[in-house]
N, C-alpha and C positions, 0 to 999 in steps of 0.2 A: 581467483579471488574468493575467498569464504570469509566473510566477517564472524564476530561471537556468536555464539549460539544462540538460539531463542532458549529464553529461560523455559526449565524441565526437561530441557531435549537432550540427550547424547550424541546425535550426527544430524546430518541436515536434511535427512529424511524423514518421513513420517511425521509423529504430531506428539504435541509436550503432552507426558503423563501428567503433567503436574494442573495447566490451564486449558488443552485438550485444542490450543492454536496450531498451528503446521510450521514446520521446523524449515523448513524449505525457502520462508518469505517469511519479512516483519517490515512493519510500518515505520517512517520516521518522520521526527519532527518537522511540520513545515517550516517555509521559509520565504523570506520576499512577502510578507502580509503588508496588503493595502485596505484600503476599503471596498475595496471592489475587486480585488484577483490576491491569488498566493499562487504559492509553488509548491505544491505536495511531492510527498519523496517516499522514496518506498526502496525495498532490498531485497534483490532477488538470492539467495543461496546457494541454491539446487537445483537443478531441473532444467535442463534448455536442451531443446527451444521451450517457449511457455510463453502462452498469451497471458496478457498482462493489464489491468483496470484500475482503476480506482471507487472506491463506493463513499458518497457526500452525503452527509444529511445535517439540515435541511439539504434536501438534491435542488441547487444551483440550474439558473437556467444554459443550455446548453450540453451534448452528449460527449461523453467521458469517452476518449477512442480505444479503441482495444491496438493496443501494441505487440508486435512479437517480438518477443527476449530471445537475443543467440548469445548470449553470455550471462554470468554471473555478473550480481555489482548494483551498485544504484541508478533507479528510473526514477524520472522528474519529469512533473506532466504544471504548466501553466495553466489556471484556472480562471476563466474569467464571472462577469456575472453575480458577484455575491454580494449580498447586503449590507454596507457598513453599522459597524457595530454587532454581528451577530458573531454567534458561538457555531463553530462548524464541528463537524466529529468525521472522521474518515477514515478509510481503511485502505490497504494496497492490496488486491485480490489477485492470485494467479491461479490459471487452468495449464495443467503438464502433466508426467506421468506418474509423479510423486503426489498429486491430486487424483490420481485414476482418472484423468481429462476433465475432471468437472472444474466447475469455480469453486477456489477456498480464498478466505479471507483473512491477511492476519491480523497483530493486534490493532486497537484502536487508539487512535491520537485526536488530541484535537486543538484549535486555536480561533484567537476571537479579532477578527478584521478591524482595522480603526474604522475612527467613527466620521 
């Protein structure tokens, strides 16, 4: 499974000339918004195995688990804990080879909990 490219990129490696994101992972819209939990989603490309996170701000009460990816495709992590009515902003982060092991973050999404 390889979905579209991250815009700027040519393959799923490395990181867009254009917004300087990683070609490898891209964030997607969530889904399932309450007032209190959503369902963030994210898209792995490239790279596995690859550990896998989420980054929240405001950061929610409760720890984001780190996942390992043995495949390409979409990760969806249940969030609970969040403020009704607020605006959340989040990112899908992975660490693999195509990161040189570190943590890279790609784009940002975000959504506002009912109230």
């Amino acid at each position: 499974f390889n979905g579209p490219l991250v815009d700027g990129c040519t393959s799923y490696q490395g990181y867009s000339a254009t917004t300087g994101l990683p070609c490898f992972a891209k964030t997607n819209p969530a889904a399932s918004i309450l007032a209190t939990s959503a369902m963030l989603k994210g898209e792995l490309l490239d790279g596995v195995p690859a550990d896998i996170t989420w980054n929240v701000s405001p950061s929610p009460t409760g720890p984001f688990p780190v996942m390992t990816a043995t495949s390409t495709g979409q990760w969806t992590t249940n969030i609970g804990g969040l403020t009704p009515n607020t605006t959340y902003t989040y990112q899908f982060c992975v660490s693999n080879q195509n990161s040189g092991n570190t943590v890279t973050c790609a784009n940002s999404e975000t959504f506002t909990t009912k109230p």
